[in-house]
C-alpha positions, 0 to 999 in steps of 0.5 A: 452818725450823731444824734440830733441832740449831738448835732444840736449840741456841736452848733449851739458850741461853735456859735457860744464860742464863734460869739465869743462866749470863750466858756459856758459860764460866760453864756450862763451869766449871760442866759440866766441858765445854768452852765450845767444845763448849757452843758448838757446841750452841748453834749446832746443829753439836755432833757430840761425846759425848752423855755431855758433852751430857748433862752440859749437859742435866742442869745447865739441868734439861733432858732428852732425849725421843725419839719416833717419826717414823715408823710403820709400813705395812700392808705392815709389819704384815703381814709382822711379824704374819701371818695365822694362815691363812698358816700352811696 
């Protein structure tokens, strides 16, 4: 099973090429970032500005989504909200 990062990279390829962006350089001119760090997201290894991934993002009309991975306990929940009768 791949990454995120590596899923991420393998859309953010399809779409560069399904736009007719044939390279990455094309999508560099075009982003203003370089076509090392576009390679990096497509191989799943960028660590750079999330500004530059955005650029990327928002030229392939793509954006960023965030969901919850985790949820929390009762053991949370009651410690966040207690009982009106912990108040004695």
């Amino acid at each position: 099973m791949s990454s995120n990062a590596e899923q991420l990279g393998d859309q953010l390829r399809a779409r560069r090429k399904a736009l007719g962006y044939n390279t990455q350089q094309a999508l560099a001119d075009t982003t203003g970032v370089l076509r090392k760090r576009i390679s990096e997201m497509e191989t799943g290894r960028y660590t750079g500005r999330i500004t530059d991934l955005n650029r990327v993002l928002a030229t392939l009309g793509l954006e960023t989504s965030f969901k919850v991975i985790s949820r929390p306990t009762l053991n949370d929940l009651s410690t966040l909200f207690p009982s009106e009768d912990d108040d004695d």
